[in-house]
Residue frames as a rotation matrix with the C-alpha (Angstrom) as fourth column:
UNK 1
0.507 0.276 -0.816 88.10
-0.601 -0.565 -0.565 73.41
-0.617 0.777 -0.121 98.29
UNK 2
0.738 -0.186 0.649 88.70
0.595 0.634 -0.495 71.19
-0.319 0.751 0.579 95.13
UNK 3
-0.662 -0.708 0.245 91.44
0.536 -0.220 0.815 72.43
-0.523 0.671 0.525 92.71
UNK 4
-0.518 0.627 0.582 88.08
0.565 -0.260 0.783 72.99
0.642 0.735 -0.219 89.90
UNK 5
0.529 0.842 -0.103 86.03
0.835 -0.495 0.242 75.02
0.152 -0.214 -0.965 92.59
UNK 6
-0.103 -0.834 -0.543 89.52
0.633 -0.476 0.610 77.12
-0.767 -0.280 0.577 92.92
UNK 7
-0.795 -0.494 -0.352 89.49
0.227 -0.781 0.583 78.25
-0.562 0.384 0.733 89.64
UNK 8
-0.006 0.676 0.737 86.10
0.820 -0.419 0.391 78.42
0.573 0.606 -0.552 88.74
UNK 9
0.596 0.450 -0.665 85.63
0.660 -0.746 0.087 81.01
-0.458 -0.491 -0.742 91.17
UNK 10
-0.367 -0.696 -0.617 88.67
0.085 -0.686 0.723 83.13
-0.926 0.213 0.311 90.11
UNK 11
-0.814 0.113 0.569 87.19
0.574 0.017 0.819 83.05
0.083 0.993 -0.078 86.87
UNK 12
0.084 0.744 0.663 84.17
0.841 -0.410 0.354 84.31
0.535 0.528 -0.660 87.91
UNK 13
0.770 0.026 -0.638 85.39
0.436 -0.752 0.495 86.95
-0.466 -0.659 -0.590 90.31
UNK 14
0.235 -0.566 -0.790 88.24
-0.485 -0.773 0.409 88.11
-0.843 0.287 -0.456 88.44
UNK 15
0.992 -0.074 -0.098 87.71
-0.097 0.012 -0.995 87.48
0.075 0.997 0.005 84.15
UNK 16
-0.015 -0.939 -0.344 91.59
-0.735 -0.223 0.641 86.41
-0.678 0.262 -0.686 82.76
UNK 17
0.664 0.303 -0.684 92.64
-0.747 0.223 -0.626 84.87
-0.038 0.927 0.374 80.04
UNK 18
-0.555 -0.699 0.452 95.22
-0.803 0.592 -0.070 82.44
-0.219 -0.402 -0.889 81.94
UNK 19
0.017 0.478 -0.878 94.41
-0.501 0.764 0.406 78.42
0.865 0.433 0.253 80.88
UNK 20
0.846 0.481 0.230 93.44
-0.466 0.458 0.757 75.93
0.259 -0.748 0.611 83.63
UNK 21
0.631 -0.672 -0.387 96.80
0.615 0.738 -0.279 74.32
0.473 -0.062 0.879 83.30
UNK 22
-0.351 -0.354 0.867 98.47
-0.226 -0.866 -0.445 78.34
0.909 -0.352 0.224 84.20
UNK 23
0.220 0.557 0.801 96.12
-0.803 -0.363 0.473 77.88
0.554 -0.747 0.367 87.32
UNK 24
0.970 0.040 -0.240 96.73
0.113 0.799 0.591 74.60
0.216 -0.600 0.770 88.49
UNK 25
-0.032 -0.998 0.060 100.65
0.703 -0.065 -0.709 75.04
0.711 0.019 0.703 88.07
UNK 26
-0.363 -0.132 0.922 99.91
-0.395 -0.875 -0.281 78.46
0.844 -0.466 0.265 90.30
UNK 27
0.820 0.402 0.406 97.57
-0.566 0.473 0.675 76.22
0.079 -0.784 0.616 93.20
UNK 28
0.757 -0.378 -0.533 100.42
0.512 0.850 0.123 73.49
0.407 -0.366 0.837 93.05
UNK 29
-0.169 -0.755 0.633 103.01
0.395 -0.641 -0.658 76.22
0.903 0.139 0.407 93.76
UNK 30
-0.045 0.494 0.868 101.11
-0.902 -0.394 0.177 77.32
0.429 -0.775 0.463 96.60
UNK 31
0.828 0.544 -0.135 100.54
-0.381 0.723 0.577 73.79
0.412 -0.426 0.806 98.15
UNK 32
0.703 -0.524 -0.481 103.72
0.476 0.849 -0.230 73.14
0.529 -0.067 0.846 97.59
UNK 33
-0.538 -0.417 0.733 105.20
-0.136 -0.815 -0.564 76.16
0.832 -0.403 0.381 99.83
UNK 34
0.216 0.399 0.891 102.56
-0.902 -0.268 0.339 75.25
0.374 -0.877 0.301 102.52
UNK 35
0.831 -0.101 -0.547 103.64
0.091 0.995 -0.045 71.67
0.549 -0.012 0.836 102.62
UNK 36
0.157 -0.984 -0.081 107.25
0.517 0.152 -0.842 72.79
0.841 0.091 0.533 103.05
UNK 37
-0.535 -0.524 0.663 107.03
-0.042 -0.767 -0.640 75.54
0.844 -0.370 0.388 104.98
UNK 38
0.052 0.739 0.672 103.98
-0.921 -0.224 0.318 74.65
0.386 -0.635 0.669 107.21
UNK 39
0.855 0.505 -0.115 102.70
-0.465 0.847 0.257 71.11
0.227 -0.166 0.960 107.25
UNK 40
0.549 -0.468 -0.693 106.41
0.455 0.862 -0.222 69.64
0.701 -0.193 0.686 107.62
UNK 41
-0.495 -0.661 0.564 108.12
-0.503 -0.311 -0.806 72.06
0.709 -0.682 -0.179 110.36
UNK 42
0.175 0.309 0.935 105.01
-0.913 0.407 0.036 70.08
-0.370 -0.859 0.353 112.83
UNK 43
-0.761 -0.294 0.578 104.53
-0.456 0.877 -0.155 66.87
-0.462 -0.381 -0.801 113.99
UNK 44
-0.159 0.426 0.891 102.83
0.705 0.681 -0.200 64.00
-0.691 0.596 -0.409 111.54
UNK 45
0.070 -0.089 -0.994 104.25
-0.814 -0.580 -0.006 66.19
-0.576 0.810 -0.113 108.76
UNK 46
-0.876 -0.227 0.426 104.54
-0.025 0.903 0.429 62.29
-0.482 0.365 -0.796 107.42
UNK 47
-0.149 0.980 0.130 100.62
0.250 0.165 -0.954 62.20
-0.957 -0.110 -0.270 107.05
UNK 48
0.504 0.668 -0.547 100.29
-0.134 -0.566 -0.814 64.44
-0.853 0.484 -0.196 104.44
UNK 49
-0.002 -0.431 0.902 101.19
0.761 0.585 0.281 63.36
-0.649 0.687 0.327 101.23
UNK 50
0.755 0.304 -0.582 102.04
-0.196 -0.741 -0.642 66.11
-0.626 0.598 -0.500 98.50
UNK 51
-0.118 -0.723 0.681 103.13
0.697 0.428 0.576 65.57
-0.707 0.543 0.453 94.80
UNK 52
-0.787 0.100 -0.609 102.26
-0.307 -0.919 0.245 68.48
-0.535 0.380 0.754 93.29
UNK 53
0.053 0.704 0.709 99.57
0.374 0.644 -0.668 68.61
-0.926 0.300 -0.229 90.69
UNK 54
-0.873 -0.475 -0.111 100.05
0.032 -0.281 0.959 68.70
-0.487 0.834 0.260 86.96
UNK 55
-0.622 0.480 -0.618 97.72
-0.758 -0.171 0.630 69.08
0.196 0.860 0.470 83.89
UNK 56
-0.067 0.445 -0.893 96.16
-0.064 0.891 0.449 65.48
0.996 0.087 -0.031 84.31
UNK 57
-0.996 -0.092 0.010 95.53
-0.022 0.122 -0.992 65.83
0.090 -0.988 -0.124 88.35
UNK 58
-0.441 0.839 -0.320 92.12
0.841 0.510 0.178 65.16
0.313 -0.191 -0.930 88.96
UNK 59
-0.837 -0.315 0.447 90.30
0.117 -0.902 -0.416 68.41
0.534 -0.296 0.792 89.42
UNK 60
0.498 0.745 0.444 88.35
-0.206 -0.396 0.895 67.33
0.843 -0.537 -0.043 92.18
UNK 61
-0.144 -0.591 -0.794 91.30
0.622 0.570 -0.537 66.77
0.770 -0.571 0.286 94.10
UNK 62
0.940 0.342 -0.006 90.69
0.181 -0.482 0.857 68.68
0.291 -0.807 -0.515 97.45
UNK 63
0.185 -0.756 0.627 93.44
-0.187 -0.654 -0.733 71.34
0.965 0.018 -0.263 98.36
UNK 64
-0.476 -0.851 -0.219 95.60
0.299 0.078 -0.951 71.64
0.827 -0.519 0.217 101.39
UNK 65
-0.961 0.105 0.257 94.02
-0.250 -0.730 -0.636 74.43
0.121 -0.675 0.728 103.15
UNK 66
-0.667 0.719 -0.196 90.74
0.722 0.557 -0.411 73.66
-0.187 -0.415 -0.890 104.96
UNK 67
-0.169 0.473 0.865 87.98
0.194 -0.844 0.500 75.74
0.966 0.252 0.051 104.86
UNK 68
0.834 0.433 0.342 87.31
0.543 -0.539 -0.644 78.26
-0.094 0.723 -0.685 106.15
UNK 69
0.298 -0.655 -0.695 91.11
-0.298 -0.755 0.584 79.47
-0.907 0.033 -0.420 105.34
UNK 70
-0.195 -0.285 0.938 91.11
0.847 0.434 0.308 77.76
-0.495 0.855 0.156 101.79
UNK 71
0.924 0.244 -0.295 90.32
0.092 -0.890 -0.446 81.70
-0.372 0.385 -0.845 100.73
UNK 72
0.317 -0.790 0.524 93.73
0.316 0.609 0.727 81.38
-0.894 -0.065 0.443 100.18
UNK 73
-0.637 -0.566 0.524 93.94
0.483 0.237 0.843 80.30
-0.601 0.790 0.122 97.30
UNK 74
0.547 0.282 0.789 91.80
0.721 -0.637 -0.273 82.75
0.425 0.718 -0.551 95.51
UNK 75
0.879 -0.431 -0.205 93.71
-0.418 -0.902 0.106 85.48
-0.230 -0.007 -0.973 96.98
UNK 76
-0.368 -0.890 0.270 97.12
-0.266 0.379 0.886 83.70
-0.891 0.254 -0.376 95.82
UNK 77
0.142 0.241 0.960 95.29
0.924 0.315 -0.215 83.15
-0.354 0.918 -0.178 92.11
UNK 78
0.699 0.698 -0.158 94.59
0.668 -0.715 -0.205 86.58
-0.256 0.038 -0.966 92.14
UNK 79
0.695 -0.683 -0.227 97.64
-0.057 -0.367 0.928 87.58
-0.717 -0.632 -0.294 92.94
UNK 80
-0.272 -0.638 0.720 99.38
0.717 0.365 0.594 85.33
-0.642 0.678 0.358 89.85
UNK 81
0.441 0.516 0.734 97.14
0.895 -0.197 -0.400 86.75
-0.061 0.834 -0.549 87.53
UNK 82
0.948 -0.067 -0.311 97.91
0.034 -0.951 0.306 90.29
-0.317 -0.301 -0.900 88.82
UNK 83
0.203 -0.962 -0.182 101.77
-0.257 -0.232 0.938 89.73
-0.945 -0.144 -0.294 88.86
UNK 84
-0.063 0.091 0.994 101.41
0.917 0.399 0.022 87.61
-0.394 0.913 -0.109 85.28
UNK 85
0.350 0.935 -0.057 99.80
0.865 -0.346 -0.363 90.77
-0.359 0.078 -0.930 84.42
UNK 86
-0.342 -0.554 0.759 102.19
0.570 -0.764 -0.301 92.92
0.747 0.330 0.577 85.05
UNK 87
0.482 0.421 0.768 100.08
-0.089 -0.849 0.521 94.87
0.872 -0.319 -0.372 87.40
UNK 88
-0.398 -0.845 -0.358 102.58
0.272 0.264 -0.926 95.11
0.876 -0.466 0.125 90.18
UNK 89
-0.889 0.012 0.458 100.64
-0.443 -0.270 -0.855 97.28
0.113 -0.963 0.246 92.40
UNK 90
0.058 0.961 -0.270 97.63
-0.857 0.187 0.481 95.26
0.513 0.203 0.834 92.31
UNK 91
0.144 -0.601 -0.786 100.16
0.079 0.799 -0.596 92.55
0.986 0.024 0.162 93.09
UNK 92
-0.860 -0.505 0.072 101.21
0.060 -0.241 -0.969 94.07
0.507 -0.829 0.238 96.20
């Protein structure tokens, strides 16, 4: 999954008024927790290169998570939006 097929979907599966730059900042946040916490505790945690991704990242860069667990990251958009939101138990 790209970065731009991330949040079009959340957009169309859950309407918010968050800006693409809110969303990427919320996908690098996430990448950068599986990087740390996943991708470098194994072996040829070197491979994988991760610099986070800002405003000006290409947004056909192609996320961490393969498919088919790159669901992810719409449930971890969702999730921002929700907690952004305020809606706590939605959050949970």
């Amino acid at each position: 999954m790209t970065i731009i097929e991330a949040i079009n979907k959340i957009d169309s599966l859950k309407p918010n008024n968050y800006t693409q730059e809110d969303k990427i900042a919320w996908l690098s946040t996430l990448d950068g927790i599986i990087k740390t916490e996943i991708i470098d505790t194994h072996e040829g945690a070197e491979s994988v290169v991760f610099n986070g991704y800002e405003a000006d990242t290409a947004l056909d860069t192609v996320l961490l998570v393969p498919a088919p667990y790159d669901d992810v990251y719409l449930k971890w958009l969702e999730a921002q939006i929700d907690y952004t939101n305020g809606e706590t138990s939605r959050y949970t």
